[in-house]
Rosetta silent file (secondary structure, phi, psi, omega in degrees, C-alpha in Angstrom):
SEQUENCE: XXXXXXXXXXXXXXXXXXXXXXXXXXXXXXXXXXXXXXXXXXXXXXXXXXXXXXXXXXXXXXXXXXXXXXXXXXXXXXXXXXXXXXXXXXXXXXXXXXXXXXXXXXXXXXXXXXXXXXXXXXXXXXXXXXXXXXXXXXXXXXXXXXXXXXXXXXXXXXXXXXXXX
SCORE:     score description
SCORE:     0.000 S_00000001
   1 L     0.000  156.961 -153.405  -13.546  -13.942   28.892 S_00000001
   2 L  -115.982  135.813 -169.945  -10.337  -13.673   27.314 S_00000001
   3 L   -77.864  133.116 -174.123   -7.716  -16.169   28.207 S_00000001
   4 L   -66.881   11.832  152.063   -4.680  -14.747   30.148 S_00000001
   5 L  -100.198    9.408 -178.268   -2.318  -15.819   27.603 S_00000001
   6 L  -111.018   11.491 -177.993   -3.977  -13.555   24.624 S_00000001
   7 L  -104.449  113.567 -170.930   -3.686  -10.490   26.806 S_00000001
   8 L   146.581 -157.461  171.289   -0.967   -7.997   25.848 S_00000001
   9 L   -44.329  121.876  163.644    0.599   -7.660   22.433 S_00000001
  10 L  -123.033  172.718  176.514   -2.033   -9.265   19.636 S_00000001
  11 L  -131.383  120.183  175.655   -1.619   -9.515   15.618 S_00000001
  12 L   -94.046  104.209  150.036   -4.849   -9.115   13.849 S_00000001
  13 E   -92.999  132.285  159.364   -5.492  -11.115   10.376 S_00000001
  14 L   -78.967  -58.326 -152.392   -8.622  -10.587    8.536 S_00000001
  15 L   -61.986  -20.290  159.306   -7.804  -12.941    6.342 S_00000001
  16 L  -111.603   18.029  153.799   -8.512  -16.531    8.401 S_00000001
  17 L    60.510   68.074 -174.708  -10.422  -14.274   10.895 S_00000001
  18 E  -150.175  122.043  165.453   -7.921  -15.365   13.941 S_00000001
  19 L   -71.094  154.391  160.570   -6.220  -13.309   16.816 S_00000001
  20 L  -138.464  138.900 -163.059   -3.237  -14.882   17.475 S_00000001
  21 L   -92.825 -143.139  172.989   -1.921  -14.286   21.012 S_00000001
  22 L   -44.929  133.230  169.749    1.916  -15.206   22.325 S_00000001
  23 L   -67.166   -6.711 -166.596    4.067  -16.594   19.876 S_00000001
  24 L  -105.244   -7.648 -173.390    4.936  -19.780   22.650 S_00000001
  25 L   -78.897  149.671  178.008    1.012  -20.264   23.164 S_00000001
  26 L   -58.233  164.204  176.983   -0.587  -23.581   21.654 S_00000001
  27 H   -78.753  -42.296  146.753   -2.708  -22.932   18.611 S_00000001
  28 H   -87.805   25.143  157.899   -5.625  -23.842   20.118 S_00000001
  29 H   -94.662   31.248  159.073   -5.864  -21.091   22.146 S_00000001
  30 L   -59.966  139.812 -131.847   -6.389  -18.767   19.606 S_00000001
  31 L  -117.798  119.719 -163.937   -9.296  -16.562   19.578 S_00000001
  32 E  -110.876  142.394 -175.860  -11.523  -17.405   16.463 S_00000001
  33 L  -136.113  147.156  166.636  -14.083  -14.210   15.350 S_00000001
  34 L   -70.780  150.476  169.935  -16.349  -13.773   12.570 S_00000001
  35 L   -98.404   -7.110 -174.750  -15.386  -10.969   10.605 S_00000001
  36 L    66.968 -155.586 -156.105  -18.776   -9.953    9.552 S_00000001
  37 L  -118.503  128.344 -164.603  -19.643   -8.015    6.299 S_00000001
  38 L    99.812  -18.363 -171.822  -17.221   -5.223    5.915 S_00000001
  39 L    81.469  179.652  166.065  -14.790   -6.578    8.370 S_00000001
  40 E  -144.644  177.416  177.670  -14.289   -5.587   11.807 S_00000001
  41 E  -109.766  127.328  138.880  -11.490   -4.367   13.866 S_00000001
  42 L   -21.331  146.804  105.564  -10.195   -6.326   17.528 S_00000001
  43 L  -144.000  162.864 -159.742   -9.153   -4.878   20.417 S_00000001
  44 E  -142.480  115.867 -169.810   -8.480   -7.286   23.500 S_00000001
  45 E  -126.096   93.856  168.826   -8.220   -4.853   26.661 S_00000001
  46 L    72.973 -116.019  156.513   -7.554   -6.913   29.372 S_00000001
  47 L   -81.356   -6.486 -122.201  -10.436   -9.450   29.911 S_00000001
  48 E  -142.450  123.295  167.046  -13.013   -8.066   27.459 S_00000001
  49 E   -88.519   88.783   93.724  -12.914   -8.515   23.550 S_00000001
  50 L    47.513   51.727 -152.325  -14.059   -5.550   21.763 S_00000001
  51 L  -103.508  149.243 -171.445  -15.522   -5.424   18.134 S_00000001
  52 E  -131.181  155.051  132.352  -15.755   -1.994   16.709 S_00000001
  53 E   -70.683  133.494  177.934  -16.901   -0.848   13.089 S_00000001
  54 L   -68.241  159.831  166.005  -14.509    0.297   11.006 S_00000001
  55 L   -84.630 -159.150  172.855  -14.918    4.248   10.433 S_00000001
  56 L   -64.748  -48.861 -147.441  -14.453    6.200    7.675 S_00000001
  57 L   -88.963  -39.892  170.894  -11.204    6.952    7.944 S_00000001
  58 H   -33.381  -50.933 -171.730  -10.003    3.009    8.358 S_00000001
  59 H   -81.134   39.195  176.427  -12.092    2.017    5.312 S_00000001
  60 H  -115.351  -89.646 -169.988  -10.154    5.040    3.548 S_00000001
  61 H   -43.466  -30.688  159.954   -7.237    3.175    4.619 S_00000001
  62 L   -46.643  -71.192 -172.643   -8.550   -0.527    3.511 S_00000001
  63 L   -36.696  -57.429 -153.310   -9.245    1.578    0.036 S_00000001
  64 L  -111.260    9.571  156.333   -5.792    2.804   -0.230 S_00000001
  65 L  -105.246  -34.846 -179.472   -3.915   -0.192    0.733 S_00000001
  66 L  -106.559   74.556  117.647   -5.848   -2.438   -1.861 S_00000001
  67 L   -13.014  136.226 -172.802   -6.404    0.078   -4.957 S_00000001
  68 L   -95.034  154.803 -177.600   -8.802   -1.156   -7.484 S_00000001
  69 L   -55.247  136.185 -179.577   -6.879   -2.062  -10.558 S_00000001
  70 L  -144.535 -157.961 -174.725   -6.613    1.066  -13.114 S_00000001
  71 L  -110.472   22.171  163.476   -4.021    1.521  -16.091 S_00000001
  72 E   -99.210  124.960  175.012   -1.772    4.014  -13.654 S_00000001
  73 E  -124.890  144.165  148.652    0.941    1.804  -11.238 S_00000001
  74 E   -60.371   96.786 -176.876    2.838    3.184   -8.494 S_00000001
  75 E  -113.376   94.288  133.397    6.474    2.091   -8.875 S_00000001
  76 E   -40.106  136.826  151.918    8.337    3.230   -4.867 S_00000001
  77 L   114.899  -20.970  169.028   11.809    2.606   -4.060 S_00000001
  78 L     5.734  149.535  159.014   13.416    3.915   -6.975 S_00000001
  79 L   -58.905  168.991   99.851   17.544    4.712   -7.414 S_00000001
  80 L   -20.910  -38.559 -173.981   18.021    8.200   -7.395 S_00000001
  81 L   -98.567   -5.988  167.934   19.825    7.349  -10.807 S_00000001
  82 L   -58.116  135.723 -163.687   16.812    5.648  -12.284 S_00000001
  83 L   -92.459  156.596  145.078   15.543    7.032  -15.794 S_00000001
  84 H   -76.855  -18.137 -177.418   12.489    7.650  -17.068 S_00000001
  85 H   -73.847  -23.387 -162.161   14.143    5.449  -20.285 S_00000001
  86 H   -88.849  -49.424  144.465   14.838    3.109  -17.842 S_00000001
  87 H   -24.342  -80.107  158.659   11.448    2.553  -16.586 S_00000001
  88 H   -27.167 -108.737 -150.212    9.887    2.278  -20.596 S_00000001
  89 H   -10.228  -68.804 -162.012   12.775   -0.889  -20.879 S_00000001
  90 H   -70.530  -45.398 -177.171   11.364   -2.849  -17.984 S_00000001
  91 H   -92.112   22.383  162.005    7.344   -2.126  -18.279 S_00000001
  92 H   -65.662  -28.971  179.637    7.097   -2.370  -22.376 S_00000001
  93 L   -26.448  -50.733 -173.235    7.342   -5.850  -21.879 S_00000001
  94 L   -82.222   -8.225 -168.882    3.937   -5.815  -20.587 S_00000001
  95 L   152.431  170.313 -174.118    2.293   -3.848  -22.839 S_00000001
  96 L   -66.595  108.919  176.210    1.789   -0.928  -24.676 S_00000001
  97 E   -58.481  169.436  158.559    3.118    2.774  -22.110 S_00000001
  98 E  -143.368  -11.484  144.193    1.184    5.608  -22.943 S_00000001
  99 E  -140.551  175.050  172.294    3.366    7.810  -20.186 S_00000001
 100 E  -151.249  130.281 -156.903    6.350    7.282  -17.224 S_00000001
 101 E  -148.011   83.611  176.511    6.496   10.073  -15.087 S_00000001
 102 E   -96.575  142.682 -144.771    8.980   10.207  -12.389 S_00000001
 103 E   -82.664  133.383  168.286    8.423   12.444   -9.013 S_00000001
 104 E  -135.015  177.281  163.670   11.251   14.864   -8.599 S_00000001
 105 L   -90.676  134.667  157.572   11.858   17.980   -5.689 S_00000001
 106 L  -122.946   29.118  125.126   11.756   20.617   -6.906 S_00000001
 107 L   -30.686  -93.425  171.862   14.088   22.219   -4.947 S_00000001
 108 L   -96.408   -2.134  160.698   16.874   20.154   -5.704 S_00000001
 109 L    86.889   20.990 -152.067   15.659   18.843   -8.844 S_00000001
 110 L  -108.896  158.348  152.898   16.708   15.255   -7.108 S_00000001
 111 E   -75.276  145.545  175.080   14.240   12.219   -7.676 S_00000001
 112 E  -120.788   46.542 -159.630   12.393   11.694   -5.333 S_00000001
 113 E    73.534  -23.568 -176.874   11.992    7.324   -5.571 S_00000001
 114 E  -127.842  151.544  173.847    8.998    6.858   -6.890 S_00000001
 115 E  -141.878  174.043  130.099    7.262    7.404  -10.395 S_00000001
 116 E  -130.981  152.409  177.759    4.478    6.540  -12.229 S_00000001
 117 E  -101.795  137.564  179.186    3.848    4.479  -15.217 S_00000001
 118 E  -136.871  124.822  177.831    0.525    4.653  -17.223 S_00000001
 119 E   -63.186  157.677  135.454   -0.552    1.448  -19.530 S_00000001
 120 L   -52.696  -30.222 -177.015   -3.045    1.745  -22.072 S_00000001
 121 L  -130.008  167.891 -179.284   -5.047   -1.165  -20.928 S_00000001
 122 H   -78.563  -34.428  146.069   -5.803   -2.129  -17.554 S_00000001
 123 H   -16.106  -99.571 -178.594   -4.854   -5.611  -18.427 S_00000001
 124 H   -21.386  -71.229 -169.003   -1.256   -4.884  -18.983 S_00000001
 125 H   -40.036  -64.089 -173.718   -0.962   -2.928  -15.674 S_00000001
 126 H   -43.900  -39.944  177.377   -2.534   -5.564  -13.889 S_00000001
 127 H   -63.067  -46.352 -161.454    0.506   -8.123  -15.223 S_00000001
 128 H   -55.044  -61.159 -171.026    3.060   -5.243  -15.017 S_00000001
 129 H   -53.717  -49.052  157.224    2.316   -5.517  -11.289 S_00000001
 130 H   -22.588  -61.920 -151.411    2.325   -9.048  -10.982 S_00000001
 131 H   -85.920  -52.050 -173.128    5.511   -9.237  -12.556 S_00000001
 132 H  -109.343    2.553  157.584    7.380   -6.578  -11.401 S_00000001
 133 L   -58.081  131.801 -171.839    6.369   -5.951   -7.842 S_00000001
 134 L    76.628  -11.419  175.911    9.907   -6.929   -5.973 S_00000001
 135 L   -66.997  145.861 -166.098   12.110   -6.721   -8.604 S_00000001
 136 L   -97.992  112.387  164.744   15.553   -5.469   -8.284 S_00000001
 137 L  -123.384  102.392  164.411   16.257   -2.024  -10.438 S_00000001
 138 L    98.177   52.597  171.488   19.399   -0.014  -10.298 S_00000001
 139 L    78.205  -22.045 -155.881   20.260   -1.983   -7.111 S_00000001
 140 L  -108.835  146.105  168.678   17.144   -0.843   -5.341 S_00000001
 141 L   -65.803  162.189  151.502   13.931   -3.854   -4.549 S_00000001
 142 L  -129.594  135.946 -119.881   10.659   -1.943   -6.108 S_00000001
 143 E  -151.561   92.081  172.058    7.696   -1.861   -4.624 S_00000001
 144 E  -120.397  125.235 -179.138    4.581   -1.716   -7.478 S_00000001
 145 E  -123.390  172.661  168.782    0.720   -1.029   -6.770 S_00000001
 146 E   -83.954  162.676 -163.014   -1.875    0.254   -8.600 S_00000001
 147 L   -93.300  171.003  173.034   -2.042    4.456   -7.985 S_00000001
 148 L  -104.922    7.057  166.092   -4.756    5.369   -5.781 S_00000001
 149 L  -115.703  146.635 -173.481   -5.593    8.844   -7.373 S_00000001
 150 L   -80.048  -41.654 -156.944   -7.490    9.365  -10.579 S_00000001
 151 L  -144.063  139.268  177.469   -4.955   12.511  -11.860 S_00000001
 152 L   -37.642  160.937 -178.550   -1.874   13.986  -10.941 S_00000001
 153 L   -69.877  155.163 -176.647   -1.880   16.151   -7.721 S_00000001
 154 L   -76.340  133.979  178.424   -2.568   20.232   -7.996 S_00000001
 155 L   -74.303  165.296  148.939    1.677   21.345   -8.160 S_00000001
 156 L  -118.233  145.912  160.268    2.159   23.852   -4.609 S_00000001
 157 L   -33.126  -73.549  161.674    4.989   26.123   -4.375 S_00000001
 158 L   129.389   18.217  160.102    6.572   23.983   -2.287 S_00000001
 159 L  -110.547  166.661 -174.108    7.177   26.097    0.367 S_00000001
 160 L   -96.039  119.115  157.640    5.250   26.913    3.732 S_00000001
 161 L   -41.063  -34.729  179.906    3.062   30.171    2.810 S_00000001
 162 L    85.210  172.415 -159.888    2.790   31.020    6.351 S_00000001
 163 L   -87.446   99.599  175.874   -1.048   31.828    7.874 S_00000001
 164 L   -58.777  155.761 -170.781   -3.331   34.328    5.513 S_00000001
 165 L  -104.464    0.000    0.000   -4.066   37.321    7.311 S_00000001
């Protein structure tokens, strides 16, 4: 049975495998679960604790919040006035580029925040992230992962086709 101060709003961590109820509740009522092999997911419905297997499409989402390290990073948050030249300055540091590729519309031919950079070694990247995840460029905080795709995306027109016929 579930104690009638964990019922309501919860916060799930995997990582110390703890529920944590009401922020004014004592610590030890916290609800301690194994996570088992793969993890599991909570839900606390009233009296009754809940452990589901994740599906597919959660461990798609596990996958594509933790990317395994590759020589391609993710850089998000980008200026609008951020270079690709600008990019090169901050990750040479780390290592040798072998491209910087920043996302534009192509519409307005605008940036669209984000790029990628791709290292030669998987090393590098791996520092590059380290290092430069949070850093302030062109004003803006930046936000760097590893990419989660092997190869750029197929281009689309970039308009809605409407329903074939």
């Amino acid at each position: 049975m579930v104690p009638a101060s964990l019922q309501g709003t919860h916060q799930l961590d995997l990582g110390p495998k703890r529920v944590q109820g009401d922020p004014g509740q004592s610590p030890d009522q916290d609800l301690n679960l194994d996570q088992g092999q793969g993890g599991v997911l909570v839900d606390i419905i009233q009296d009754h604790v809940h452990v589901l297997d994740p599906t597919e499409d959660q461990e798609a989402d596990l996958i594509a919040a933790n990317p395994d390290p590759n020589c391609c990073l993710g850089v998000f948050g980008l200026s609008l006035y951020t270079t690709e030249r600008d990019l090169r300055e901050v990750f040479n540091k780390y290592g040798p580029i072998a491209d910087v590729s920043i996302v534009y519309d192509q519409q307005s031919r605008r940036s669209r925040g984000f790029a990628f950079v791709y290292f030669e070694s998987v090393d590098d990247a791996k520092e590059a992230k380290e290092r430069a995840n949070g850093m302030e460029l062109d004003g803006r905080r930046i936000r760097v992962d590893f990419s989660i795709t092997k190869r750029p995306h197929t281009p689309t027109p970039g308009i809605y086709m409407g329903r074939p016929t």
